[in-house]
N, C-alpha and C positions, 0 to 999 in steps of 0.2 A: 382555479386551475388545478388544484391539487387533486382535490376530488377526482376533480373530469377524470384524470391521465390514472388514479389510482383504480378506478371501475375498468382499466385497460388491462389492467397488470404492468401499468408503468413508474416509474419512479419520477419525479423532478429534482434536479440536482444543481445548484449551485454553487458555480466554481471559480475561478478566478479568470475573470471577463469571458466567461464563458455559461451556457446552462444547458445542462445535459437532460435527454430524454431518454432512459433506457428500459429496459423490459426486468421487471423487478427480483427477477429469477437468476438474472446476470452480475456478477460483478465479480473484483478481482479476487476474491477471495477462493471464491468457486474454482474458479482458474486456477491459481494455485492450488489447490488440495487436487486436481485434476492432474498437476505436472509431479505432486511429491509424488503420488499413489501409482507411476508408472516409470518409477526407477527410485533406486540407494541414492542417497548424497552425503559427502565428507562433511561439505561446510555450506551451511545457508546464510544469504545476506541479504537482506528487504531494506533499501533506502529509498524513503521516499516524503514527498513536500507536500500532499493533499490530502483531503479525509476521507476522498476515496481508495488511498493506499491500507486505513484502517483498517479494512476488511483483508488485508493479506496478512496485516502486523498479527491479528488476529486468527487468522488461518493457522501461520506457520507452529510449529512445535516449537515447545522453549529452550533448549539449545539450539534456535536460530539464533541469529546476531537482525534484532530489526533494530531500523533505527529511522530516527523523526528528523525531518529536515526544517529551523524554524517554531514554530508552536511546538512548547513544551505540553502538552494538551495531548494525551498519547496514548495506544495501544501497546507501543513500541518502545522497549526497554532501554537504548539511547537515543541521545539528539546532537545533533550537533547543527551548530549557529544558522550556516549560509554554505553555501556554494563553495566555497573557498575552505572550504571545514570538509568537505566529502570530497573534493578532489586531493587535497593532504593525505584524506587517511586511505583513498585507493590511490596516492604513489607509493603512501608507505605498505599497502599489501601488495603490491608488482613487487618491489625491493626485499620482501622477506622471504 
């Protein structure tokens, strides 16, 4: 199946009960460097739980703040635990 979908220009992706087909030219990383390159930014923050997030951990410049949610296995210069770990540290950036 890989083959097949790779003679397309497609990718196969497995994800968490899910399996993605997508067109191998696409992914989040693109996207981002699509959103830095059409405006300034103070502060950048990339949190995210899947390895299709690596592609933006990797996108971004390194005065972003990325960070891994889970699997310490990373593009992305922090991690933190669980769910309960990222909602902590965006009440404590509303409060500061």
């Amino acid at each position: 199946m890989r083959y097949m979908v790779a003679d397309y220009g497609l990718q196969l992706l497995n994800g968490d009960k899910v399996i993605e087909v997508k067109n191998s030219e696409v992914n989040k990383g693109r996207a981002t460097l699509s959103l830095l390159n059409s405006g300034e930014y103070d502060f950048i923050l990339a949190i995210g739980d899947d390895y299709t997030d690596e592609d933006i951990f990797k996108a971004l410049p390194e005065e972003a703040f990325t960070i891994k949610v889970g699997n310490h296995m990373s593009a992305a210069r922090y991690y933190l635990e669980d769910y309960h770990e990222v909602r902590d540290l965006l009440k404590f950036l509303v409060k500061s």
